[in-house]
PDB file of N, CA, C and O in Angstrom:
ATOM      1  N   UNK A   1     -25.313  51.528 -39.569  1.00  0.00           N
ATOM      2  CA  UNK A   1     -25.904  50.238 -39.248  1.00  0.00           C
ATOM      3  C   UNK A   1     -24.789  49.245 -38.897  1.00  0.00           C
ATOM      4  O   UNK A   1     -23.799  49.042 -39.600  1.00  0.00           O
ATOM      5  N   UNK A   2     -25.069  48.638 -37.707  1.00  0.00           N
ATOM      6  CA  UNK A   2     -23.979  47.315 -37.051  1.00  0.00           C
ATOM      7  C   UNK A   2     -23.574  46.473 -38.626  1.00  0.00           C
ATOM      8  O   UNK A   2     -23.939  46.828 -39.747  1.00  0.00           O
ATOM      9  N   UNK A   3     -23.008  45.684 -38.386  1.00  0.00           N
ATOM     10  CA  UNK A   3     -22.519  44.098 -39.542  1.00  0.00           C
ATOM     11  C   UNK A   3     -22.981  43.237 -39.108  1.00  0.00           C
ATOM     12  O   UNK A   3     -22.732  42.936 -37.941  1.00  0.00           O
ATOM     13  N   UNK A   4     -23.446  42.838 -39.528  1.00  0.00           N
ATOM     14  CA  UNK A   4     -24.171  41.462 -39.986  1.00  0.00           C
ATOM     15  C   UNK A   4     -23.863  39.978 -38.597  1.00  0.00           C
ATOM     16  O   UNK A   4     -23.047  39.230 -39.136  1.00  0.00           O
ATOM     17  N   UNK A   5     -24.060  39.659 -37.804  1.00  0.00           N
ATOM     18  CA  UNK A   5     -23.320  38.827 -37.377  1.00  0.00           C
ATOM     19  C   UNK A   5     -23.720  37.033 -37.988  1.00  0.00           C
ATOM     20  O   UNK A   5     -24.852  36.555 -38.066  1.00  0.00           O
ATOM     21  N   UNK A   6     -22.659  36.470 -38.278  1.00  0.00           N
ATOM     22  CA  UNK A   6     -22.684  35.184 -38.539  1.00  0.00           C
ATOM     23  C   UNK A   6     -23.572  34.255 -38.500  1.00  0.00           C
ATOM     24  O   UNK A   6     -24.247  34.898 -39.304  1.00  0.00           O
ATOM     25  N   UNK A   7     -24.499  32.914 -38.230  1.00  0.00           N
ATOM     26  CA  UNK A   7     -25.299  32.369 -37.515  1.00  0.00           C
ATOM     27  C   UNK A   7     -23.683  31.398 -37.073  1.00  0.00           C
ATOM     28  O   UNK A   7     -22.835  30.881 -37.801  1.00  0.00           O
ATOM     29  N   UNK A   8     -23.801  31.478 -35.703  1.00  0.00           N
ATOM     30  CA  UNK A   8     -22.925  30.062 -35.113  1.00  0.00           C
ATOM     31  C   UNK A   8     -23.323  28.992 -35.344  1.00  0.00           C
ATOM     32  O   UNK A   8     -22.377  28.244 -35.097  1.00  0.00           O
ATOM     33  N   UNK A   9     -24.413  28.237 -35.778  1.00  0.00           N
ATOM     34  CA  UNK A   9     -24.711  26.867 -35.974  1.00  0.00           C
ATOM     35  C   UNK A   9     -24.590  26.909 -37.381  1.00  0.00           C
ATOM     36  O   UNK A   9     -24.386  25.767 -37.792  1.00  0.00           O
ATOM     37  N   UNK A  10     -24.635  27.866 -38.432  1.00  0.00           N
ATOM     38  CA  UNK A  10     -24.541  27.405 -39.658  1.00  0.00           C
ATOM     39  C   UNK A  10     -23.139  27.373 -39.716  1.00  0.00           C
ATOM     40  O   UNK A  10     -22.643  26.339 -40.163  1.00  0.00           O
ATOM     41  N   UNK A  11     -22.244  28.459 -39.293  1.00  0.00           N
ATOM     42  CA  UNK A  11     -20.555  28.466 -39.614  1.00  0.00           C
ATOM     43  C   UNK A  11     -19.982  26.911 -39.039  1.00  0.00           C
ATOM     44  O   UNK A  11     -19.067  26.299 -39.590  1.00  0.00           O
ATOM     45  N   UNK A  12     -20.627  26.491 -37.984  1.00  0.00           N
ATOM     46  CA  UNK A  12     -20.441  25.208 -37.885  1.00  0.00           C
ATOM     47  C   UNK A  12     -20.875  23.571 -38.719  1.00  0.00           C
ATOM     48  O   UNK A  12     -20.408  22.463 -38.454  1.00  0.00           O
ATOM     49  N   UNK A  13     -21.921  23.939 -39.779  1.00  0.00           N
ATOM     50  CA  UNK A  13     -22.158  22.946 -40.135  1.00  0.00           C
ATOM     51  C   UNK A  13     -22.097  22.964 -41.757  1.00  0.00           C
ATOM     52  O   UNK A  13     -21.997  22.007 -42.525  1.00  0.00           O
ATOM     53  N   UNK A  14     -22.191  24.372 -42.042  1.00  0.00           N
ATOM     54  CA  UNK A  14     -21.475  24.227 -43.346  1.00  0.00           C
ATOM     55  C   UNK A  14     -20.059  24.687 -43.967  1.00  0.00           C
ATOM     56  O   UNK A  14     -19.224  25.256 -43.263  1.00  0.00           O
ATOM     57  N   UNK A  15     -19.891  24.468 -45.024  1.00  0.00           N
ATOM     58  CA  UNK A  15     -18.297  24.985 -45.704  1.00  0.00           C
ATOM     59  C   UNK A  15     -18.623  25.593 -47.131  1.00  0.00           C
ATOM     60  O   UNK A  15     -19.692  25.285 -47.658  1.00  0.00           O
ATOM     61  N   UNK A  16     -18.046  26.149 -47.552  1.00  0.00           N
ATOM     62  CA  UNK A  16     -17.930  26.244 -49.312  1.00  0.00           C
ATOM     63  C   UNK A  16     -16.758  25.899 -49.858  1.00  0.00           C
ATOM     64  O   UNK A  16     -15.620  26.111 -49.439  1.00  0.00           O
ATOM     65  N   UNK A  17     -17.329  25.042 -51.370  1.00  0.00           N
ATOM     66  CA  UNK A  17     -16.083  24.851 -51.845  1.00  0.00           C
ATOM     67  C   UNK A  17     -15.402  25.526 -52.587  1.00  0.00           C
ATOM     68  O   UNK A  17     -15.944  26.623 -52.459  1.00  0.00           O
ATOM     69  N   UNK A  18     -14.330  25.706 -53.504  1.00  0.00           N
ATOM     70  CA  UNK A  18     -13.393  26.359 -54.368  1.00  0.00           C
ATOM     71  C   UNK A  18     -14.644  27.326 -54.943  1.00  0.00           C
ATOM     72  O   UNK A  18     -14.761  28.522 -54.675  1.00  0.00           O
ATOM     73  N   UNK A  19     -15.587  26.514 -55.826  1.00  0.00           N
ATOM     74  CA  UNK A  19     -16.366  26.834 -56.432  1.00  0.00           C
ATOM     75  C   UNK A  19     -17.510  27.755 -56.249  1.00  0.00           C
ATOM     76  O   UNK A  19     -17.944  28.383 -57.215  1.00  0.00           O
ATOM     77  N   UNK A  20     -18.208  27.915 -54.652  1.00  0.00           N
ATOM     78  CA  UNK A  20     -18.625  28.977 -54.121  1.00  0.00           C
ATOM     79  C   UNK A  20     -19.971  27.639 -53.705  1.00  0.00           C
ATOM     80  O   UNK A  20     -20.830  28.034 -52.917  1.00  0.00           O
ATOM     81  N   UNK A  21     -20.087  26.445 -54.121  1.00  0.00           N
ATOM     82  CA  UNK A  21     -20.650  25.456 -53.629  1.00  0.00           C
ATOM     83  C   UNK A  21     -20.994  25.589 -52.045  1.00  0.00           C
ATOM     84  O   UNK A  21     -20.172  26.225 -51.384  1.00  0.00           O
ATOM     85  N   UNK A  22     -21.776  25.220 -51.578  1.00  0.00           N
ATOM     86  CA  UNK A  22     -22.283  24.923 -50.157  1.00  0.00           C
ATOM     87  C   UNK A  22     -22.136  23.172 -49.852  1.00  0.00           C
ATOM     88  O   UNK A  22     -22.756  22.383 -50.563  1.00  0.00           O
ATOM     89  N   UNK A  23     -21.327  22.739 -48.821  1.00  0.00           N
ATOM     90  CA  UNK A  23     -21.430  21.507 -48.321  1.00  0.00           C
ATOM     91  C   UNK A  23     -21.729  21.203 -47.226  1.00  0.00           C
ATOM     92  O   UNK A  23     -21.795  22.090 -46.376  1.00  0.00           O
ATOM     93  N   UNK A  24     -21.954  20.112 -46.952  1.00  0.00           N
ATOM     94  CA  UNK A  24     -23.215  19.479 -45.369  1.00  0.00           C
ATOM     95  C   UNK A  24     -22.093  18.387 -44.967  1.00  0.00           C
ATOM     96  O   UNK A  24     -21.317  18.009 -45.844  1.00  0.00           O
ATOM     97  N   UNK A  25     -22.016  17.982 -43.931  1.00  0.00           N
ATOM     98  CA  UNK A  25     -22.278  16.656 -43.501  1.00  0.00           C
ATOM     99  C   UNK A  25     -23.514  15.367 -43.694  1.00  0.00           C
ATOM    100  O   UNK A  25     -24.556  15.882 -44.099  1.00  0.00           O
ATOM    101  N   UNK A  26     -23.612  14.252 -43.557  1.00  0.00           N
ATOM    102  CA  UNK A  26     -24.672  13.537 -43.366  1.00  0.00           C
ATOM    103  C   UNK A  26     -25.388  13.449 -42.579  1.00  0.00           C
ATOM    104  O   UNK A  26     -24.827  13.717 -41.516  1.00  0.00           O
ATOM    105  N   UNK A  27     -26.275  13.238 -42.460  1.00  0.00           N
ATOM    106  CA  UNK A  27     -26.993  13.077 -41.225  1.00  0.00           C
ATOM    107  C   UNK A  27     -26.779  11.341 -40.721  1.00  0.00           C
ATOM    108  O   UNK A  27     -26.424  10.541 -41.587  1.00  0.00           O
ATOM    109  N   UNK A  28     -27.010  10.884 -39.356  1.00  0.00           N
ATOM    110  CA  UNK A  28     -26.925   9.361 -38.742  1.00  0.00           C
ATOM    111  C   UNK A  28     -25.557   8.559 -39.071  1.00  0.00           C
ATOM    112  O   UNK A  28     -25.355   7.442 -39.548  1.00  0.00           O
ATOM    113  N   UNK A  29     -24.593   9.724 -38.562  1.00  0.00           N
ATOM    114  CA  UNK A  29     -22.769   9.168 -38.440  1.00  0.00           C
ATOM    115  C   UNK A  29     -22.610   9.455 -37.054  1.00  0.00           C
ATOM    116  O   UNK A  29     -21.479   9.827 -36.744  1.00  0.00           O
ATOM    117  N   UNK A  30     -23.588   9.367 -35.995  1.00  0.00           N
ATOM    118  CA  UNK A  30     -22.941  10.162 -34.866  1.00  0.00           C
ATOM    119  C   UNK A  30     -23.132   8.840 -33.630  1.00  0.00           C
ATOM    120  O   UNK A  30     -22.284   8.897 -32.740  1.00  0.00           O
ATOM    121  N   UNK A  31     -23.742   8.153 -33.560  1.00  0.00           N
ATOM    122  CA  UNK A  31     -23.372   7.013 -32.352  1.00  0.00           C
ATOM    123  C   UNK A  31     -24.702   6.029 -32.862  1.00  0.00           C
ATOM    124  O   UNK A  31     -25.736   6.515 -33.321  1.00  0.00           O
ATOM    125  N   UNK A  32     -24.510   4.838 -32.722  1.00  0.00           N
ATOM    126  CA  UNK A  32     -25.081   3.573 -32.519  1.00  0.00           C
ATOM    127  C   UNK A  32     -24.685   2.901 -33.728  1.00  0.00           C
ATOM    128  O   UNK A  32     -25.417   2.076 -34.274  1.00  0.00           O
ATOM    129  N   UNK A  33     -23.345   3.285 -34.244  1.00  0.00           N
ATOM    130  CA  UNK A  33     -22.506   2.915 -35.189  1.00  0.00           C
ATOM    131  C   UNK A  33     -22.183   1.135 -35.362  1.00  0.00           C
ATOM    132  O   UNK A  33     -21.744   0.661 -36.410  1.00  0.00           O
ATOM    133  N   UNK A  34     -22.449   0.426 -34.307  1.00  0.00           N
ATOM    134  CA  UNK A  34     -22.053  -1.178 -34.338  1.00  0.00           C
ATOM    135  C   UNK A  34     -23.713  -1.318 -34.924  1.00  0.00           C
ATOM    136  O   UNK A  34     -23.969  -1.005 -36.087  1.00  0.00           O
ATOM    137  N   UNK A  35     -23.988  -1.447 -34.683  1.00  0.00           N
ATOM    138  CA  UNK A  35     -25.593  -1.590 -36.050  1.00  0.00           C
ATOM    139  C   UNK A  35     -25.802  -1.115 -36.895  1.00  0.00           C
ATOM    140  O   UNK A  35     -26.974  -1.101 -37.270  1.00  0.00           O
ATOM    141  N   UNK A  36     -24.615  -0.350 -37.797  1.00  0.00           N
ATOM    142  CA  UNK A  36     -25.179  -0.011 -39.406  1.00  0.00           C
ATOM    143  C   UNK A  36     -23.912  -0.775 -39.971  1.00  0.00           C
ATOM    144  O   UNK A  36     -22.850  -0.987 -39.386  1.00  0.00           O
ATOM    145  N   UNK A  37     -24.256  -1.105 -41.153  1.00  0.00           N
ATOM    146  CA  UNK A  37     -23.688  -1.917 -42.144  1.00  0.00           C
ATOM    147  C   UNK A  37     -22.290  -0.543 -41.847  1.00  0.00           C
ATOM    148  O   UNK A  37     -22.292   0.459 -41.132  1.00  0.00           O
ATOM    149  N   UNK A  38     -21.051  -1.237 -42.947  1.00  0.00           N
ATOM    150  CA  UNK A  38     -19.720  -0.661 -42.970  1.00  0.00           C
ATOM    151  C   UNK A  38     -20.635   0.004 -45.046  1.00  0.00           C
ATOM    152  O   UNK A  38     -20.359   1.092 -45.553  1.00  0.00           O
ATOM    153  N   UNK A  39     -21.230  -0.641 -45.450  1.00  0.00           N
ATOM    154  CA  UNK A  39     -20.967  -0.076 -46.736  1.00  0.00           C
ATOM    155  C   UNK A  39     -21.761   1.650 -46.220  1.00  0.00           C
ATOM    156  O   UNK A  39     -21.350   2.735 -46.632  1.00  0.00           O
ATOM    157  N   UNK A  40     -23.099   1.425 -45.121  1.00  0.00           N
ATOM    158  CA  UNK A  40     -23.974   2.726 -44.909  1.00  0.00           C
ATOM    159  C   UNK A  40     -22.891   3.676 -44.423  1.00  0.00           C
ATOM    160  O   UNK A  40     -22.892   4.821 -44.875  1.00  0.00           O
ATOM    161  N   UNK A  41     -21.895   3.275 -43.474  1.00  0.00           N
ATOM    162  CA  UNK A  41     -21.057   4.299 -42.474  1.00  0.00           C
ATOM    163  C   UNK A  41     -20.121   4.904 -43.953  1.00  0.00           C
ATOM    164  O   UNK A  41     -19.829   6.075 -44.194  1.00  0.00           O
ATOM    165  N   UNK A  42     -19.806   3.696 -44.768  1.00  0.00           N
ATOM    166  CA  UNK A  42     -19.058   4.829 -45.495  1.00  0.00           C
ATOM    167  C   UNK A  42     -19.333   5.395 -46.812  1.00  0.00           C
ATOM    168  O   UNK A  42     -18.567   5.851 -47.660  1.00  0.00           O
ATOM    169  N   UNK A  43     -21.200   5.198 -46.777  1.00  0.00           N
ATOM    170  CA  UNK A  43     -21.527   6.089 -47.947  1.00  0.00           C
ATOM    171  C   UNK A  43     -21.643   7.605 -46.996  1.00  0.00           C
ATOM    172  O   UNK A  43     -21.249   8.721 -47.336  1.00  0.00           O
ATOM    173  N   UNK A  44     -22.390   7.155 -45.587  1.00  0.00           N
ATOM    174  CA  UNK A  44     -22.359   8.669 -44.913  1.00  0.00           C
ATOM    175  C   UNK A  44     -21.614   9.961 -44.643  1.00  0.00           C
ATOM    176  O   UNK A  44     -21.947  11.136 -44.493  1.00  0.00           O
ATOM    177  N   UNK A  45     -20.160   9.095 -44.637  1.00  0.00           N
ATOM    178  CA  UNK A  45     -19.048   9.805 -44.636  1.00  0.00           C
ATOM    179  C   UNK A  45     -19.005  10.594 -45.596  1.00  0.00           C
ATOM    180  O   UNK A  45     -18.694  11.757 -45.341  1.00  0.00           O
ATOM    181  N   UNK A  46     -19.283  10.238 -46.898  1.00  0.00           N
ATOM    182  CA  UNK A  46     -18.842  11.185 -47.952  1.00  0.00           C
ATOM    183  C   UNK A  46     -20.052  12.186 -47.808  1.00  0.00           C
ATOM    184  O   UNK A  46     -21.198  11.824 -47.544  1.00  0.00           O
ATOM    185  N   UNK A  47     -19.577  13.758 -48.057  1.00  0.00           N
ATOM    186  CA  UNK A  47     -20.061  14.832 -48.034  1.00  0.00           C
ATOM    187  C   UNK A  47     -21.025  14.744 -48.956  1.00  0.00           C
ATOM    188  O   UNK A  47     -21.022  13.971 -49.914  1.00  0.00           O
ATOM    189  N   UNK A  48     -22.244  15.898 -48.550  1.00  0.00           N
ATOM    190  CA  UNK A  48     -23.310  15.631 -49.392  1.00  0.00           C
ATOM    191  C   UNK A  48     -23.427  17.547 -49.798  1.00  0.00           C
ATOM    192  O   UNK A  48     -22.753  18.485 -49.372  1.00  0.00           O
ATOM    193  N   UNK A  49     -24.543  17.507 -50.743  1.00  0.00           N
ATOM    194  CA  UNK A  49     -24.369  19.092 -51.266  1.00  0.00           C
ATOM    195  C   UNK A  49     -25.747  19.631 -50.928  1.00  0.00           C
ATOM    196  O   UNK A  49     -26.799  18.991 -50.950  1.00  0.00           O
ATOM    197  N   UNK A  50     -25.603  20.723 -50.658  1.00  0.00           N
ATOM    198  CA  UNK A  50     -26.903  21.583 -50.266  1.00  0.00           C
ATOM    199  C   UNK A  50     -28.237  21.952 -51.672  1.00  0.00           C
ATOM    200  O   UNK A  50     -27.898  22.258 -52.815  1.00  0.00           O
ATOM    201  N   UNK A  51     -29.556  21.838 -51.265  1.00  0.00           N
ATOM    202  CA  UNK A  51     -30.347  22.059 -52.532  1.00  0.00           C
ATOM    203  C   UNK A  51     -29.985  23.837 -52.493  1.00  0.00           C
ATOM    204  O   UNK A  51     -29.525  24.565 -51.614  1.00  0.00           O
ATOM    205  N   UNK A  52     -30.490  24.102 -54.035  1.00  0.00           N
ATOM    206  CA  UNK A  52     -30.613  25.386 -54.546  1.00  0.00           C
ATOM    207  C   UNK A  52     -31.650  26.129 -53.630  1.00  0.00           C
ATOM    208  O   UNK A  52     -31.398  27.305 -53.371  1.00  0.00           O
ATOM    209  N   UNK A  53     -32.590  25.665 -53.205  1.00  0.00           N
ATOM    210  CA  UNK A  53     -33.672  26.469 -52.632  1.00  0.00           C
ATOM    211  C   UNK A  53     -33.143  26.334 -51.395  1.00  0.00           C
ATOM    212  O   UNK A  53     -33.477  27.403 -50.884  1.00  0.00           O
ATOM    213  N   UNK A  54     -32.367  25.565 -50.333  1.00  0.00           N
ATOM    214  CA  UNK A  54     -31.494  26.344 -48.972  1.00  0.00           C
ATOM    215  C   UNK A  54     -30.607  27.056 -49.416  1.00  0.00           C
ATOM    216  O   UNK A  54     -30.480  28.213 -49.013  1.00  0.00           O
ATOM    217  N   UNK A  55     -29.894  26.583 -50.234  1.00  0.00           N
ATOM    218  CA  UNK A  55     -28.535  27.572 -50.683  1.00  0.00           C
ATOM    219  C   UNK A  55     -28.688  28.913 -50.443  1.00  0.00           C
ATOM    220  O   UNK A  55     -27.635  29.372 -50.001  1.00  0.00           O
ATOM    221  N   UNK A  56     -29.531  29.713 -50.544  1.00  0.00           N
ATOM    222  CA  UNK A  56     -29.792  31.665 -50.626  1.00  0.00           C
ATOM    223  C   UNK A  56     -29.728  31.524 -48.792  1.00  0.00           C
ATOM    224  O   UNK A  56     -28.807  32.018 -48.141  1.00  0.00           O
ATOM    225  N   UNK A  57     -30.916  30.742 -48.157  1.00  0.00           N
ATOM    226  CA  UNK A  57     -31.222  31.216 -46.625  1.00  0.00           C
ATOM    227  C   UNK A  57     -30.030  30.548 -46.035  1.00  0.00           C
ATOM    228  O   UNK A  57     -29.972  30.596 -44.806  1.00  0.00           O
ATOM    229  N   UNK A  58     -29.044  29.920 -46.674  1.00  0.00           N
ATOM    230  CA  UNK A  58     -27.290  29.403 -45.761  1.00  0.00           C
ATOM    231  C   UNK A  58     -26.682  30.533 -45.871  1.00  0.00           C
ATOM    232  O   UNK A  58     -26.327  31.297 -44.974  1.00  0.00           O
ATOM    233  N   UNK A  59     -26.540  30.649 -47.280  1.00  0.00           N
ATOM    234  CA  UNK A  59     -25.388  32.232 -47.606  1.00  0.00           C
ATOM    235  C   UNK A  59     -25.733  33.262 -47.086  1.00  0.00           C
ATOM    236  O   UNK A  59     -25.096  34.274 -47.381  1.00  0.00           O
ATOM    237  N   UNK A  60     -26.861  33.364 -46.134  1.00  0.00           N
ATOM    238  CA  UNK A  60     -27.605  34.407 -45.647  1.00  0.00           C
ATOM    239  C   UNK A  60     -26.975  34.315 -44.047  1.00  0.00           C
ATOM    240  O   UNK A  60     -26.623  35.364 -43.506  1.00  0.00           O
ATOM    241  N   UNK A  61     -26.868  33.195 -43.425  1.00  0.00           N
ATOM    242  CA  UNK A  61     -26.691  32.721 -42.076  1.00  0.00           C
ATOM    243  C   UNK A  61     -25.148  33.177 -42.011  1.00  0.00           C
ATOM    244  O   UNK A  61     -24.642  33.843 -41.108  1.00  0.00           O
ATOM    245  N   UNK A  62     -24.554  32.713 -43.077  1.00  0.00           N
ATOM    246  CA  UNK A  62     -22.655  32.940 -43.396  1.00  0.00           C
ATOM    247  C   UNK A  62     -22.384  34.273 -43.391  1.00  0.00           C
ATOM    248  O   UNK A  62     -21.277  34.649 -43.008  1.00  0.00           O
ATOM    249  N   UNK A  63     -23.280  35.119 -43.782  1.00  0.00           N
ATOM    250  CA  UNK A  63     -22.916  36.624 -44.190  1.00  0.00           C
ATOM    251  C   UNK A  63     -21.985  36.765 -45.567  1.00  0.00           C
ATOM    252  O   UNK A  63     -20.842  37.180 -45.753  1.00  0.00           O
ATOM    253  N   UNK A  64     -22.995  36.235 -46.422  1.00  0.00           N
ATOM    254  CA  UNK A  64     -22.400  36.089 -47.954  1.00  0.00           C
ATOM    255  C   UNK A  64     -23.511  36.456 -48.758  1.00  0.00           C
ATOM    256  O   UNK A  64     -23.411  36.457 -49.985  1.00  0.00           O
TER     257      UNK A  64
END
């Protein structure tokens, strides 16, 4: 049987951390940025964490 291939949109949008954690980006950091407050742009910035119930169908997309 072939290996598994990757999903390209998930290897792109997620990471894991040290810990075996799954991390995201935010969503609404990507343009019409002069109309959100500076405190919203830089709560968005900070990384956000994946729920338990995506977590199995990500590690699935990663080939993990």
């Amino acid at each position: 049987m072939p290996k598994m291939k990757t999903h390209s949109g998930a290897k792109k949008r997620f990471k894991t951390t040290g810990s075996g954690k799954l991390v995201r980006r935010k969503r609404n950091r990507n343009h019409n940025l002069e109309k959100k407050s500076s405190k919203r742009k830089r709560q968005l910035a900070i990384e956000g964490g994946v729920s338990a119930a995506d977590a199995k169908r990500i590690n699935r997309m990663l080939g993990r």
